[in-house]
N, C-alpha and C positions, 0 to 999 in steps of 0.2 A: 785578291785585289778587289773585291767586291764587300758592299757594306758601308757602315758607318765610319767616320774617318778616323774614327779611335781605334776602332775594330779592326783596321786595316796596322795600324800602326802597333798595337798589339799583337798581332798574329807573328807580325816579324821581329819583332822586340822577345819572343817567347820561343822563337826560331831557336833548335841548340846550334850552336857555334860546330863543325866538328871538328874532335881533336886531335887525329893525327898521331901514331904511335913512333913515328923518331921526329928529329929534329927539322930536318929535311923536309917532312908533311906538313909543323908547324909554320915551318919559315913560307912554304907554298901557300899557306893557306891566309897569312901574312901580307906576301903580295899580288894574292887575287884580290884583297878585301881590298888595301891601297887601290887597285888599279877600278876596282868599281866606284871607288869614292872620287878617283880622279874623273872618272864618265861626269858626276856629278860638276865638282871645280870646271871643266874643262865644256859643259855649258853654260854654267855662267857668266864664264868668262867671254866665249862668242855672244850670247844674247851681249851682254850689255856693252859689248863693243859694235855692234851691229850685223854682226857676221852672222848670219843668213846660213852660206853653207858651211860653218861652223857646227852652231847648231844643229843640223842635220846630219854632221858626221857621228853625232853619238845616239842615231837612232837607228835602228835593222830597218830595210825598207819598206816591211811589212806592219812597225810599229802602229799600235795604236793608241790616242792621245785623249783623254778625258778630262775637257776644264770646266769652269760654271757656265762656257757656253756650249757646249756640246759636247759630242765624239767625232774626232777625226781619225780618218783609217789610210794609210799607208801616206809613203812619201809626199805625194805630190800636194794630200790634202792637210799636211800637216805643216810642208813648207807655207802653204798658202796663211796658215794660221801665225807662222810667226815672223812672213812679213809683215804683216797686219801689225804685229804685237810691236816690233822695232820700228815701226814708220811712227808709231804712237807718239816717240817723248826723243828730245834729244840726246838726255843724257839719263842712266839708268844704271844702279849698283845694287847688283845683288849678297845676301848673307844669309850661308845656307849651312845653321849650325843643328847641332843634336841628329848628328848621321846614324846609322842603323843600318851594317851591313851585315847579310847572312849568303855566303854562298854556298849550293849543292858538294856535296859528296865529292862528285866527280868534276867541279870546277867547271859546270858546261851551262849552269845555271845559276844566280842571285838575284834577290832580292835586296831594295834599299828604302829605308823612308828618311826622310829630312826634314825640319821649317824651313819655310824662307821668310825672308823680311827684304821687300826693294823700297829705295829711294830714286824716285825717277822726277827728272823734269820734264813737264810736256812743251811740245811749240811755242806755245805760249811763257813758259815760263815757272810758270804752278810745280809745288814740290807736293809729289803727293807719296805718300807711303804706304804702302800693300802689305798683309801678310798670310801665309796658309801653310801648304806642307806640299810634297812630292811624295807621292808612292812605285815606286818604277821596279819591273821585273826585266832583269837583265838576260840577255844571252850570249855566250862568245860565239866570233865567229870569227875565221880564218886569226884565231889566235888576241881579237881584239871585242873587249867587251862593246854591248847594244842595247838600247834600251828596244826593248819588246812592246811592254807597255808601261804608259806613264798615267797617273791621276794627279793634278794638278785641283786642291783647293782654293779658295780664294774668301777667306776666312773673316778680314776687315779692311778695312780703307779708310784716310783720314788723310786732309791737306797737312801742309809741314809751313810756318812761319817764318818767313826769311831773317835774319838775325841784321838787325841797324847794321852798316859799316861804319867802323870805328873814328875815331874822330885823329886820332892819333897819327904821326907819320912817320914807318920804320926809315931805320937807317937807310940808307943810299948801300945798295950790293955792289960790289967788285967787279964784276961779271955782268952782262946781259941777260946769259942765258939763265933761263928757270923751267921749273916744271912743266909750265903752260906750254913749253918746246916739244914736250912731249905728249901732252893727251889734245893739246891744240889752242887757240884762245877761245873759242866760243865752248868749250866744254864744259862751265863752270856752272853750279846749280844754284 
């Protein structure tokens, strides 16, 4: 987890995969890797709905957090960090492709790397777009995977141009209800 952030990403990309001599070993080893890549999906998805202790549920409480702004070491200083992050924007979508799971022998250990790419609105309004990677080493516990430690790049950044609204007028819907029922009306970026 140390190093250059290619270096980091290579080490685990170079990781052997192991293989398991019946079926039964493959298919376990099948849904350890799903369930570390869900650790992944499954902060995303709190960050950018704003859940706080979401987030925090996919970290061991001893984790420690490496981003462009520092090192934060264990729970309390790392929730600190990502209220900070979610008070930022109102609305915020993450995409977190080109995954890289490797987990240990005895399934009590992985590694993961990832990109990401968000699209977040801030207060104000501004669409800005972020992108870097995740480095995170996992560990189970009481049966459920934890990030141990995570590094967190932050690679580039660039505002996003709001697109003209269309001049055009759809049809009249059937119905009231629409989407906005569900992520809320002020969600929209």
């Amino acid at each position: 987890m140390k190093g250059a952030m290619w270096a980091v990403h290579h080490a685990v990309a170079r990781m052997q995969r192991p293989i398991g001599s019946t079926i039964e070993d493959r298919l376990r080893l099948i849904e350890e890797e799903r369930a570390v890549q869900d650790v992944l999906t499954r902060y995303t998805h709190f960050y950018d709905g704003g859940d706080v202790d979401g987030v925090m549920s996919v970290f061991h409480p001893e984790c420690t957090l490496i981003n462009p702004r520092g090192t934060y070491v264990g729970a309390d200083a790392i929730r600190r960090n990502y209220t900070f992050l979610i008070s930022l924007s109102k609305i915020v979508l993450h995409l977190a492709p080109n995954v890289i799971v490797r987990v240990s022998e005895g399934a009590e250990h992985a590694w993961m790397t990832a990109y990401y790419y968000s699209i977040a609105a801030d207060k104000e309004g501004m669409l800005i777009g972020t992108g870097g990677t995740y480095a995170d080493e996992l560990v189970k516990v009481d049966g459920s995977w934890r990030i141990i430690r995570r590094r967190i790049t932050y690679n580039f950044r660039h505002t996003l141009v709001r697109a003209p609204a269309g001049e055009a007028l759809p049809p009249p819907p059937t119905s009231k209800e629409s989407s906005r029922d569900i992520v809320g009306p002020d969600w929209e970026m």
